[in-house]
C-alpha positions in Angstrom: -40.8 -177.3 72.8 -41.6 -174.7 70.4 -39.6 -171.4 70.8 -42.7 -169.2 70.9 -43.0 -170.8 74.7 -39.8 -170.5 76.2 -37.0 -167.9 76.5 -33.5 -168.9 77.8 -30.9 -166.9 78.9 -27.9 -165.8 76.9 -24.6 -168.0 78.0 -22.6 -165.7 76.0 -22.6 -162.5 74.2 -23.0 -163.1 70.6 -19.8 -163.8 68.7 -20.7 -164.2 65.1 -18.2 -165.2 62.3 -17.7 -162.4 60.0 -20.7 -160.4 60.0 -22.6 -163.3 60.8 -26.5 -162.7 59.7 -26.6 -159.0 59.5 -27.8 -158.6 56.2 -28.4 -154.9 56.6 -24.5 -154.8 55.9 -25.2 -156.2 52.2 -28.7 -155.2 51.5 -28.8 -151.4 50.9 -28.4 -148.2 48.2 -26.4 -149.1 45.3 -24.6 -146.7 42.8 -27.5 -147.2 40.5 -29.6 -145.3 43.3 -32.0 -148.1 43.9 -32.3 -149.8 47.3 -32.0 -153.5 46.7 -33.1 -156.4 49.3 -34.9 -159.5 49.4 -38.5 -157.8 48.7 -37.2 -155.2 46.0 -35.1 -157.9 44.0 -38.1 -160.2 44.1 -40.4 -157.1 42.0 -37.3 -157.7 39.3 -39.1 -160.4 36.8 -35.7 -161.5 36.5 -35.0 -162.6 39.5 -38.3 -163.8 40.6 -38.1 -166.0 37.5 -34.8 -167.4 38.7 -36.0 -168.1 42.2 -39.2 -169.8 41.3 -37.7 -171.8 39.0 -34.7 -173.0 41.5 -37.5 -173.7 44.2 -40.4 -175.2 42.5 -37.9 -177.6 40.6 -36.4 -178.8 44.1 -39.2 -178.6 46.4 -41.4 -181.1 43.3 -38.8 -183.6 43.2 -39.2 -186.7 45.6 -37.2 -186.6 48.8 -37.1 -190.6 50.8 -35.7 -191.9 53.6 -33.2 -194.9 52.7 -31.8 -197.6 54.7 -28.8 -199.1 53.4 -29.2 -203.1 53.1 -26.9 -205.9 52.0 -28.8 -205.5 48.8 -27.7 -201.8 48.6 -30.9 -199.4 49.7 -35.1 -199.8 50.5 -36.9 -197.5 51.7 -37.2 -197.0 55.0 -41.1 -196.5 55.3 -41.0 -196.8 58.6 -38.6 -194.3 60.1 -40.5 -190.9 61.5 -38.8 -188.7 59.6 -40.1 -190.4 56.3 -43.7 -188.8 56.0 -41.9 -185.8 57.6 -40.0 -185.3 54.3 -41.8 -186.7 51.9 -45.3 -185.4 52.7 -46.1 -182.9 55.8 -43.1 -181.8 57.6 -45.7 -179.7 60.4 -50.0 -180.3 60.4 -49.3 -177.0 58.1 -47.3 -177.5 55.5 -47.1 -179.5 52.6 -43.5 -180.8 52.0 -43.4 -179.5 48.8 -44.6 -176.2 50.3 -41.9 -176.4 53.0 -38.9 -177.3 50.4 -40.0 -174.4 48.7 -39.6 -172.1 51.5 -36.2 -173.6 52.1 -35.0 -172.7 49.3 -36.5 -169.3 48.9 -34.7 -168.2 51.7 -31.5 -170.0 50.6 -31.6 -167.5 47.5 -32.5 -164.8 48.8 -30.6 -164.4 52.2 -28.4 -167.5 51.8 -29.3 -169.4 54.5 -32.2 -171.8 55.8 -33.1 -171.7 59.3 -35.8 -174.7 60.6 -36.6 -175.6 64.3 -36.8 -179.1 64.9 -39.7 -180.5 67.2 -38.9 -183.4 69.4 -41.3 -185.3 71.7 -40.2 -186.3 75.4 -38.0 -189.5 74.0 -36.3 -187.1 71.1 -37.9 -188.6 68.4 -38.5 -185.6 65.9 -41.9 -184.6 65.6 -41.9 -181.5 63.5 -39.9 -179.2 61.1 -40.9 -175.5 60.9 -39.2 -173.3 59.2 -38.0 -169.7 60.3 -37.1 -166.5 59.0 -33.4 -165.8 58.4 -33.2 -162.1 58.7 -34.4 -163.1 62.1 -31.8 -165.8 63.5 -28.1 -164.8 64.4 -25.9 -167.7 64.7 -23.4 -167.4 67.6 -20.7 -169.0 70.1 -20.6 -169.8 73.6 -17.7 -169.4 75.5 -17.0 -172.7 75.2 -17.0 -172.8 71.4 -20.7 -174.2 71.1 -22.9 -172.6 68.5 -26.1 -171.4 69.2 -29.1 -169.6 67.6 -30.8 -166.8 68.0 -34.0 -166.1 66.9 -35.5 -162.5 67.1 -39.5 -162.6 66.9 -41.5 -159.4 68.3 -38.4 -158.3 70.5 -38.0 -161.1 72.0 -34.6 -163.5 72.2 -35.2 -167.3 71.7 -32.2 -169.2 72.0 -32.2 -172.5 70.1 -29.1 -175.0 70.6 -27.6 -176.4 67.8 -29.7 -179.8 68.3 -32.7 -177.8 67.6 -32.1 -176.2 64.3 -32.2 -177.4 60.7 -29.7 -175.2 59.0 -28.8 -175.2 55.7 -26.1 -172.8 54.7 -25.1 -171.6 51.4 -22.1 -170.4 49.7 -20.1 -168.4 52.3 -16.4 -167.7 53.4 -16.1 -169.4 57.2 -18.0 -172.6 56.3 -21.0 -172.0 58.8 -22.7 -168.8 57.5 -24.4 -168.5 53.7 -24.1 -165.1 52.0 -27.4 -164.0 50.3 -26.7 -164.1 46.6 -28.8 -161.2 45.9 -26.7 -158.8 48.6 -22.8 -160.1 46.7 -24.7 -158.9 43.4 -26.8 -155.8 44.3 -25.1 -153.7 41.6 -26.3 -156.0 39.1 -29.8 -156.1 40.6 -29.9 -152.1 41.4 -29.0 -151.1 38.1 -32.2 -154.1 36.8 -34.5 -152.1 38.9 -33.4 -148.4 37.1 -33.5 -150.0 34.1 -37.0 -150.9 34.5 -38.1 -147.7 36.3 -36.6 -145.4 33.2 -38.8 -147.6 31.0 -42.0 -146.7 33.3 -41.6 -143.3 33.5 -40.3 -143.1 29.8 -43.8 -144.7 28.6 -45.8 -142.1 31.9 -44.8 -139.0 30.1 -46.3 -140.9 27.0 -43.4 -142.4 25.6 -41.5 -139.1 24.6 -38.7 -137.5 26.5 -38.8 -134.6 28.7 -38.4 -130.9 26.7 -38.6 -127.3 27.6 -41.2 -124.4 27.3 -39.3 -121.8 25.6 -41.0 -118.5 26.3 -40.0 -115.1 24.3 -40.8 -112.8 27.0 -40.6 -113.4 31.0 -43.0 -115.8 32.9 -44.7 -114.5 35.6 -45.6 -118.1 36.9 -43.3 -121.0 35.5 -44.9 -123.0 37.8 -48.7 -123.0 36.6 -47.5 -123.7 32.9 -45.7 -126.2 34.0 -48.7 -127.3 36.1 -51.0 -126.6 33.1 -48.7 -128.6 30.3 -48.4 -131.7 32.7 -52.2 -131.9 33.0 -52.7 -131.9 29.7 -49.9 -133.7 27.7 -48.3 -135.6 30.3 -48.6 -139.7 30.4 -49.5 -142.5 27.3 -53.1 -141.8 27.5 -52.5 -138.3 26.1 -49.8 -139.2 23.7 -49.9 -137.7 20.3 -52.7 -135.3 21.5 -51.6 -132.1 19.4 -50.2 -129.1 21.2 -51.6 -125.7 21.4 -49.0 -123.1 22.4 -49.9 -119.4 23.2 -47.6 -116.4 23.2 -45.1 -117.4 21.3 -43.9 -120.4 23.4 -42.6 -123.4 21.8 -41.5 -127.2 23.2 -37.7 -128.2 23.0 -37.5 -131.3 23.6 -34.7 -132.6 25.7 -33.0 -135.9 26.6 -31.2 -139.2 25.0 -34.1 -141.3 23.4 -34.0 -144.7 24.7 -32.4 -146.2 21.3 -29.7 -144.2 22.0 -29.1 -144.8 25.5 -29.4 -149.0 24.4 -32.1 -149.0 27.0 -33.2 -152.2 25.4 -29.9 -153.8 24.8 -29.1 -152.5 29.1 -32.7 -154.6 30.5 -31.8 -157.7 28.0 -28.0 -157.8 29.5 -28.9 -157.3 33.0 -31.7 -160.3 32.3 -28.8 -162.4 31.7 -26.3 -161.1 34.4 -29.0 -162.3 36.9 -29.4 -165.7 35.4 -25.8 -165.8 35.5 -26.2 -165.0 39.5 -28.4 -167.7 39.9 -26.9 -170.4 37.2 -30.5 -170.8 35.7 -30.2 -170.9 31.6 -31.9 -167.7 30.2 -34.6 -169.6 28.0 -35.9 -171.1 31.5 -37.3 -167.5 32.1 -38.3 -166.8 28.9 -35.0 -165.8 26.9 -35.1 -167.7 24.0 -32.6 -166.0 21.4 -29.7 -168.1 22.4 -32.0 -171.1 22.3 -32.3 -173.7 19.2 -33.8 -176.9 19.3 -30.5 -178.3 18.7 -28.8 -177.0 23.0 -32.1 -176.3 24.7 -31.7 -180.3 25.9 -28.3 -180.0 26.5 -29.1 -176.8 28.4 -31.4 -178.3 30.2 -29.8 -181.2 31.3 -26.6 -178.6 32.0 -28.6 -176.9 34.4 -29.3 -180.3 36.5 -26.2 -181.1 36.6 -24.8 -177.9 37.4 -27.2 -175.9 39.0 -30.1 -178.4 40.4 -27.6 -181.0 41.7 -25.2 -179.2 44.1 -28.0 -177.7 45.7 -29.6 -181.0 45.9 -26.2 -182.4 47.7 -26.2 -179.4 50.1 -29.3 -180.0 51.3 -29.0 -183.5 51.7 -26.1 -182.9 54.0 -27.3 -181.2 55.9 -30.4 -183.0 57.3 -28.3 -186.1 57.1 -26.3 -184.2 59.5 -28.8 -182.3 61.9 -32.0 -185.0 61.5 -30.7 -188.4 62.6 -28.5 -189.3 65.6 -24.7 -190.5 65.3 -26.4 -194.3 65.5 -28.9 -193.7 63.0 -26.0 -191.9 60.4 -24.6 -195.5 60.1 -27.3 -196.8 58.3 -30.0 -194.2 57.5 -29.6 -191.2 55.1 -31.8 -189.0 52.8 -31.9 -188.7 49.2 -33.8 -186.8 46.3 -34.7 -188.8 43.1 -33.6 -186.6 40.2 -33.9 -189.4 37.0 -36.8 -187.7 36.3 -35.2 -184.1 35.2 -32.4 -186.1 33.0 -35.1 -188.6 31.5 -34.6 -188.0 27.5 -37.7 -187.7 25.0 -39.5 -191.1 24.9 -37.5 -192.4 21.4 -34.4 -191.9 23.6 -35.5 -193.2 26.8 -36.6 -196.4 25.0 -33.6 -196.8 22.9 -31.8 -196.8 26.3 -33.7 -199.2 28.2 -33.2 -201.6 24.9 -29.7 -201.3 25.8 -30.1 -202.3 29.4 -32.0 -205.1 29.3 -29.4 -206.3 26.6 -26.8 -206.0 28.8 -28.0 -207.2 31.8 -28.2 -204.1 34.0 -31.9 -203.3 33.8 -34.9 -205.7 34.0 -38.5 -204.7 32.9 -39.8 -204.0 36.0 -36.5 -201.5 36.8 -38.0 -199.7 33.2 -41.5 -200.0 34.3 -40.5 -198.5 37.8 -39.1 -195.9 35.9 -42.1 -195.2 34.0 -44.3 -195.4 36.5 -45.7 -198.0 35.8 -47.4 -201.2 37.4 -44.5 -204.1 37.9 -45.2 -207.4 35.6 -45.2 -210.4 38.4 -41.7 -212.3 39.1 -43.0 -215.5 37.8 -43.6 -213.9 34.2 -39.6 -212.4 34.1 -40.8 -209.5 35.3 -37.5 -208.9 37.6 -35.3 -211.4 35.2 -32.0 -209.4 34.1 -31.0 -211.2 30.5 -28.0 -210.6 28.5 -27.9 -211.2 24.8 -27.1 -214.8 23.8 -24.7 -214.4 21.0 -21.8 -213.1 23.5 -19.5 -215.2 24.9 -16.6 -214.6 28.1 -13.3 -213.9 26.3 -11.7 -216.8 28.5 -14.2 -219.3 26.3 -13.6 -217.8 23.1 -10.8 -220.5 22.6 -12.8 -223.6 24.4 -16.3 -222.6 22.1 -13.7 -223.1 19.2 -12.4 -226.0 20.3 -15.5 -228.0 21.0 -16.9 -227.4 17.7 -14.2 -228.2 15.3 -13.2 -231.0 17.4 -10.0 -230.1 18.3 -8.9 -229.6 14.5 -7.4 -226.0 14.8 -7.6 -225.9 10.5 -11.1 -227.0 10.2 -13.2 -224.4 9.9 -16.5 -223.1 12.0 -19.6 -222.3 10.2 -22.2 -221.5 12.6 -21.1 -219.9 15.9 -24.7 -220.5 17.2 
């Protein structure tokens, strides 16, 4: 039953760990004087880069449902949560549109909240997800966690059975903090940076100055006015200046070279890719990049970045989507082979290697390719080794059979 039809009553007053999910605490001013939350960091290019990049990649890469066989793993096409995950969690979303969400809010607050939808006999039905500056998580008196979920006014209480909550790094083990509230300083002083630039290019890419009058102005506030009008923004750059009365412009200020205002917006560029773990030239950096690291980079950041999120996520609907019976032999997995796959002379140089050694056949290559499998009765799932290696144990008994059991006589084909 959805939570937009039922209200139940509290069985406790909340007891969050820590400050549980009150993200006002983190969100707010900084010393820069900019107000940083999850809709002003998002206006950074920066991080927007970094959070699009983090979703998209997880929410494109395949999710299945596995069931482990003596064989190792299949598929297990026929388990309901299957097309759940792997195509349309809800009649509304897309998976990859609902990954994406997921992980959105996992950047930005730290935590991703989902109701789960079960039919009469429990068998999940739906995923939808839910806002996290709206969910508190809490404890009954008995120790139970609960969920509740804040929509219009109105209290919904979910029990733990209900939710799909995926957590992210935090300091009691059940709460994410938002990685844009433990680095709002950095963040802040990104917004500044890029507000100074706007207003530096508004008053038309020159500093601010003075009016310098020899006598005494009657109305400061009308030449201000009239100066503004006239000289102020970059469509009225270089327009040449006609003083009256003496007066003459001073300008005032540090000019931007001076105050390293480019050097500030490229360093705070790479503090927030350093928030997020993303390599700078996957937003656009590309000093540090050569085509010598950008692969290793890249491959880096799947193994470093991509993968433990991967894991985490994993977890946790292992943990909240299938019953204690089910966790013995089902369990959820992403396919990541695609983000490590080389460039093709590499990929095929490797697959040369597994098919001469026996761990790959050419339908495990083709599968891999995506492409159609050969049929079984061509070789097409035949694992070969190659023919001129022998067993150490039979070095001594190939020998012996071919020189007859002469030790001095020597061998001169081995094939």
């Amino acid at each position: 039953m959805s939570i937009f039809s039922r209200v139940f009553k509290r069985e406790a007053r909340p007891k969050n760990s820590f400050f549980g999910s009150t993200y006002s605490f983190f969100f707010g001013s900084t010393p820069s004087g900019k107000t940083v939350n999850e809709r002003t960091a998002m206006q950074t290019t920066a991080v927007y880069a970094c959070v699009r990049i983090l979703a998209e990649t997880i929410a494109s890469l395949p999710l299945h449902t596995y069931i482990n066989t003596e064989n190792g793993k299949e598929k297990a096409m026929d388990h309901p949560l299957y097309p759940l995950l792997s195509s349309s969690p809800n009649p509304e979303m897309t998976s990859f549109v609902f990954r994406e969400t997921l992980m959105g809010h996992l950047l930005l607050w730290g935590n991703s909240y989902s109701q789960i939808i079960r039919d009469g006999r429990g068998k999940i039905i739906a995923i939808y997800p839910l806002l996290p500056d709206k969910m508190t998580v809490s404890r009954s008196e008995k120790g139970e966690i609960y969920y509740v979920y804040n929509k219009e006014g109105h209290d919904y209480i979910l029990r733990k059975e209900e939710v799909l909550h995926i957590p992210g790094l935090g300091f009691d083990g059940l709460i994410g903090y938002s990685p844009i509230a433990m680095a709002k300083n950095a963040i802040g002083m990104a917004i500044a940076t890029e507000e100074y630039g706007a207003k530096f290019f508004a008053n038309g890419a020159n500093p601010g100055g003075v009016l310098e009058h020899p006598g005494i102005v009657k109305d400061p506030q009308r030449i201000r006015d009239s100066w503004n009008s006239v000289y102020q923004g970059t469509s009225n750059a270089h327009r040449v200046a006609v003083l009256e009365e003496g007066m003459k412009f001073s300008p005032i200020g540090i000019p931007p070279e001076q105050a390293q205002f480019l050097e500030t917006r490229k360093y705070q560029t790479e503090e927030i890719c350093r928030i997020f773990r993303v390599p700078p030239h996957l937003v656009g950096d590309l000093e540090r990049a050569t085509f010598s690291n950008i692969e290793h980079q890249s491959i880096s950041f799947v193994v470093h970045t991509i993968r433990p999120w991967l894991v985490r996520i994993e977890q946790s609907i292992n943990k909240s989507l299938f019953t204690d019976k089910e966790k013995q032999k089902y369990f959820v997995s992403f396919v990541v082979e695609g983000l490590l796959r080389g460039d093709y002379e590499s990929r095929m140089r490797g697959y040369s290697i597994g098919i001469q050694n026996g761990f790959m056949s050419p339908n495990d290559i083709r599968r891999l390719e995506n492409l159609n499998p050969i049929p079984s009765e061509e070789g097409g799932n035949t694992y070969m080794v190659n023919g001129n290696m022998l067993k150490l144990k039979d070095v001594g008994a190939f020998v012996k059979e071919n020189t007859g059991g002469d030790e001095n006589k020597e061998v001169l084909e081995l094939d």
